[in-house]
C-alpha positions as CSV (number, residue, x, y, z in Angstrom):
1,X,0.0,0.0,0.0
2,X,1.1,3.3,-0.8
3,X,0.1,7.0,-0.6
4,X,-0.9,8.9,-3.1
5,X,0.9,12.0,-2.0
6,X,4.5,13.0,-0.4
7,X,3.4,14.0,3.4
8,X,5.4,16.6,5.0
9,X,4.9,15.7,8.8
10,X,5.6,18.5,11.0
11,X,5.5,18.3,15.2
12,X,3.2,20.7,16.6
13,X,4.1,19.9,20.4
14,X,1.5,17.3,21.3
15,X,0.2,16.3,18.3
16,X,1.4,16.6,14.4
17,X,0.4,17.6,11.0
18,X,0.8,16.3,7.9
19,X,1.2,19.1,4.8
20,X,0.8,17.4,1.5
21,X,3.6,18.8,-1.1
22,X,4.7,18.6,-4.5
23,X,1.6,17.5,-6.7
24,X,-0.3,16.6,-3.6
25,X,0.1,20.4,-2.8
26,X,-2.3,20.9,-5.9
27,X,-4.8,18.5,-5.5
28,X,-5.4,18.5,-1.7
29,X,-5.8,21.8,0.0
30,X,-5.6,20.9,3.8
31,X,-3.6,19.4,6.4
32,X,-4.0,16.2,8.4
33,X,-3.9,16.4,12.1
34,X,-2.7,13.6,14.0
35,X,-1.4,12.0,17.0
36,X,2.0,9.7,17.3
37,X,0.4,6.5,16.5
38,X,-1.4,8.1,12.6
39,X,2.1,9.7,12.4
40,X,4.6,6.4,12.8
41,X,1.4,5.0,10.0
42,X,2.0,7.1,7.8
43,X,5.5,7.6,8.0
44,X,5.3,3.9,7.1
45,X,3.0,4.3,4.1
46,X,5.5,6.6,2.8
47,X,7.7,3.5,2.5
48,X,5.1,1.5,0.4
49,X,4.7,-0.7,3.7
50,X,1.6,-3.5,3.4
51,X,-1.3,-3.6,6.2
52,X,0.2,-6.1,7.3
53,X,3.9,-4.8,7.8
54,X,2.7,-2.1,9.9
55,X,0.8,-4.0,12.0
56,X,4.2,-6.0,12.2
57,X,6.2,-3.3,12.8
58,X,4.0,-1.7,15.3
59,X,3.2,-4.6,17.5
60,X,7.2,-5.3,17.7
61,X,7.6,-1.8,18.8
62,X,4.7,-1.6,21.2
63,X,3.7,-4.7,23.5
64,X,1.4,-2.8,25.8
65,X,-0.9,-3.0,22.8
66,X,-2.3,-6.4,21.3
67,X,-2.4,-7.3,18.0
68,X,-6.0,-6.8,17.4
69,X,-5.8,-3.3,19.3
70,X,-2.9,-2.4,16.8
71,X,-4.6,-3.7,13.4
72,X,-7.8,-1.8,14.2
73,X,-5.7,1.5,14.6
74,X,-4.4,0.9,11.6
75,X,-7.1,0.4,9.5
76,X,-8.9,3.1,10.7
77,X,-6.0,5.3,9.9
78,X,-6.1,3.7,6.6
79,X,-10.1,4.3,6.7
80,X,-9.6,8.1,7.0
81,X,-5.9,8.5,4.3
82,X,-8.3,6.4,1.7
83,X,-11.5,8.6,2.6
84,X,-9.2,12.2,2.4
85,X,-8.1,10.8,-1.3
86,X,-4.5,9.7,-0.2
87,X,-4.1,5.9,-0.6
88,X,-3.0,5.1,-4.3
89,X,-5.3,2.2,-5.0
């Protein structure tokens, strides 16, 4: 899975934003706000990571989470990028 759209992320203290640029600039006038967990997402996105490799990748990094906890975060980050026009289908 990929995004559509190079995301700048930038820290806003306690949570973040995501600025589309280059073309993404054009097409989608907005920002995404976010907390950690959409960010480390998307960050992985970025690197045309599977569903399934962020789920990995996230439930290595964080134990105090299960599996299933982790996987529903992610899809419903997924949920809102692929609503907002950023997943590249």
């Amino acid at each position: 899975m990929k995004l559509k759209y190079e995301l700048e992320i930038l820290d806003m203290g306690d949570s973040f934003t995501a600025v589309p640029v280059g073309e993404g600039a054009e097409n989608y006038h907005g920002v995404l706000r976010m907390n950690g967990s959409s960010r480390e997402i998307i960050e992985l996105l970025q690197e045309d990571k599977s569903v399934e490799q962020i789920v990995d990748a996230l439930s290595a990094k964080y134990d105090e989470n299960t599996r299933e906890e982790i996987a529903a975060m992610v899809a419903s980050v997924v949920d809102k990028l692929r609503a907002e026009g950023f997943i590249a289908e």
